[in-house]
SETI-442988 format. One record per residue (C-alpha): residue number from 1; chain; residue in one letter; x, y, z. Coordinates in pm, whole numbers, plus 50000, padded with zeros to 5 digits. Each point is the difference from the previous one (the first is absolute). Layout:
<atoms>
<atom NUM; A; A; <X; Y; Z>>
...
</atoms>
This chain:
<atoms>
<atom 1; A; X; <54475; 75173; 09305>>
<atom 2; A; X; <50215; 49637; 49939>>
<atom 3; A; X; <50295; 50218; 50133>>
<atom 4; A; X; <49872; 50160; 50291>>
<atom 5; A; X; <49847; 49625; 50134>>
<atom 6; A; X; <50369; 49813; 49881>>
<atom 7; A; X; <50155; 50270; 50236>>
<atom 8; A; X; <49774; 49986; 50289>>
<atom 9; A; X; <50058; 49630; 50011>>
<atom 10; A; X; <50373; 50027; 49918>>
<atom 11; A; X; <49976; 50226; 50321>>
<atom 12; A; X; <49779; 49783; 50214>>
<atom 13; A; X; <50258; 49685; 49887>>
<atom 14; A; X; <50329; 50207; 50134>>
<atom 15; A; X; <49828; 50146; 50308>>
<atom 16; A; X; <49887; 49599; 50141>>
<atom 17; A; X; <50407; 49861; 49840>>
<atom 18; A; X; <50171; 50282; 50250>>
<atom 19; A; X; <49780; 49960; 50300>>
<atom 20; A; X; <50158; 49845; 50305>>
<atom 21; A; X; <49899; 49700; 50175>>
<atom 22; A; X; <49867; 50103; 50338>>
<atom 23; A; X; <49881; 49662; 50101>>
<atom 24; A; X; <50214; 49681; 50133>>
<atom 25; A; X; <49954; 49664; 50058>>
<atom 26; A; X; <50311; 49916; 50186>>
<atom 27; A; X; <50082; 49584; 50044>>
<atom 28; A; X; <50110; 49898; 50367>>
<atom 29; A; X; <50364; 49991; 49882>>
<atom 30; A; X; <50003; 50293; 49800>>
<atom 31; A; X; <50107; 50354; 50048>>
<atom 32; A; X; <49954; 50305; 49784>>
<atom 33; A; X; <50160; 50269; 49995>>
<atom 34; A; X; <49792; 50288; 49907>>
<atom 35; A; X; <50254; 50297; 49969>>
<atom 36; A; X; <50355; 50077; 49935>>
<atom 37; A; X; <50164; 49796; 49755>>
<atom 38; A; X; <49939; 50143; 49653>>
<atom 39; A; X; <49803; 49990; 49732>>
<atom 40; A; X; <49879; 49700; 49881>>
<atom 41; A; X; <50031; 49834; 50329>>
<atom 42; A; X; <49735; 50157; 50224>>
<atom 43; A; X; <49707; 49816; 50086>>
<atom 44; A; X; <49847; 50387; 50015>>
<atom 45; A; X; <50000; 50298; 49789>>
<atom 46; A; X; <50093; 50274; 50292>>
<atom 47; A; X; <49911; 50340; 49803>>
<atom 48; A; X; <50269; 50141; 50278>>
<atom 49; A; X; <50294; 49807; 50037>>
<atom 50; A; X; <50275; 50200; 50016>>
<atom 51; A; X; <49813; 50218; 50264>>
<atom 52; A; X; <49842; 49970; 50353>>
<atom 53; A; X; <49603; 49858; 49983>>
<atom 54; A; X; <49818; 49736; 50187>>
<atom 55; A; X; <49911; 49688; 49908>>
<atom 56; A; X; <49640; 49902; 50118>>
<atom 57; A; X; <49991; 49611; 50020>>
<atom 58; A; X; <49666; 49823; 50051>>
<atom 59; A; X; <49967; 49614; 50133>>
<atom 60; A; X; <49770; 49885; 49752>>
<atom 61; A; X; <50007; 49637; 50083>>
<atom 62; A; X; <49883; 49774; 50299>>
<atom 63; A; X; <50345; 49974; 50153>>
<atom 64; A; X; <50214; 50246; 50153>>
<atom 65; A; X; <50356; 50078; 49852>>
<atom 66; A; X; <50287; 50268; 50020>>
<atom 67; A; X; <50158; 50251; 49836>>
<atom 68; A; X; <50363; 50113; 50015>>
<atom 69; A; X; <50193; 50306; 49970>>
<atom 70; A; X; <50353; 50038; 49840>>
<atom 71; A; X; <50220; 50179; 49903>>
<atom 72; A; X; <50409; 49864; 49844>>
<atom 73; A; X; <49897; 49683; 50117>>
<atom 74; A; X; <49922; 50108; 50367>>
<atom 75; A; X; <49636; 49935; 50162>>
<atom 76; A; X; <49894; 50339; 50161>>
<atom 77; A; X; <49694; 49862; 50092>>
<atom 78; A; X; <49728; 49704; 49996>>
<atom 79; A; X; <49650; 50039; 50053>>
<atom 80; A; X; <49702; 49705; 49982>>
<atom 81; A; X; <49719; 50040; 49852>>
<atom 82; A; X; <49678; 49861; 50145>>
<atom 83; A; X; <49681; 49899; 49764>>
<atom 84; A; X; <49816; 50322; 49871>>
<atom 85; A; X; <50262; 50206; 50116>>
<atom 86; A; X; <50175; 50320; 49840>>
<atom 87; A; X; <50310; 50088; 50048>>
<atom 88; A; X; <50154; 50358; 49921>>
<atom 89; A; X; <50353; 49936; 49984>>
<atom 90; A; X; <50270; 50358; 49922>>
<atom 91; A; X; <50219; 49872; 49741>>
<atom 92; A; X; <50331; 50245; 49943>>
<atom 93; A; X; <50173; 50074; 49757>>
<atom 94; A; X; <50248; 49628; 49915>>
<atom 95; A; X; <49766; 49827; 50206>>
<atom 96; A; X; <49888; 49663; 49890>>
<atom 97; A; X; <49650; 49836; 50119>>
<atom 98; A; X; <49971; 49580; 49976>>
<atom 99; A; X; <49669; 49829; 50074>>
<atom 100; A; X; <50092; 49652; 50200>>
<atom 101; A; X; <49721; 49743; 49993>>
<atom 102; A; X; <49846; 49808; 50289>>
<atom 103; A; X; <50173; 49641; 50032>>
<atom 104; A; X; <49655; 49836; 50039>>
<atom 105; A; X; <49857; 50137; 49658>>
<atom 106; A; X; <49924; 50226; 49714>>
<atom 107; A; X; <50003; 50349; 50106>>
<atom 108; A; X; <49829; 50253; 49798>>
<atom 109; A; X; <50082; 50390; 49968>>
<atom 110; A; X; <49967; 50363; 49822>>
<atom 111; A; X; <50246; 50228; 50005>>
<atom 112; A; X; <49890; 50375; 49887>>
<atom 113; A; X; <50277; 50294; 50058>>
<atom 114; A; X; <49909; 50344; 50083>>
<atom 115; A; X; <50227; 50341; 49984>>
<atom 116; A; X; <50097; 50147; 50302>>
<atom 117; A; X; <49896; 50322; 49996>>
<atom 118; A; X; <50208; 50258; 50179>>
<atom 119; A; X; <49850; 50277; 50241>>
<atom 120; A; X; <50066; 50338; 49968>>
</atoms>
């Protein structure tokens, strides 16, 4: 019985250590990347980086910031995002996604992922 409870909590310990972050507070002279540069360095776990998926970001802050999307150091695209909004944003394959904070505040933000899933 001691070995089945030392295991489920052994288990319970490693599954909250190797869950990402999906929440930000970002500074007003702060940006994140989220994306694209390794391991060790994201400020997200993306379960599919490597691959196509989207990235749904949600403004959940007072104030409005942006997001931006690279790839080898060029911006392919920028896109604000208002209070409560959600944002579903196609991230391929090399692409890298930054969150950029409003200049007037703290910005706050969650980042979730989701596989695109191809029609046949």
């Amino acid at each position: 019985m001691k070995i089945i409870m030392l295991a489920t909590s052994l288990f319970l310990l490693l599954h909250f250590q190797s869950s990402a972050q999906t929440k930000f507070v970002l500074e007003p002279s702060q940006s994140m990347i989220m994306t694209g540069k390794g391991t060790g360095q994201d400020a997200t776990i993306n379960p599919y980086f490597g691959q196509d998926c989207y990235a749904i970001v949600k403004n959940i802050g007072k104030r409005e910031f942006s997001i931006r999307v690279q790839q080898e150091g060029k911006v392919i695209k920028k896109i604000t995002i208002l209070k409560d909004e959600v944002k579903k944003v196609k991230l391929l394959k090399g692409y890298e996604l930054y969150l950029d904070p409003n200049p007037e505040g703290i910005a706050k933000a969650s980042v979730d992922y989701e596989k695109i899933v191809e029609e046949k």
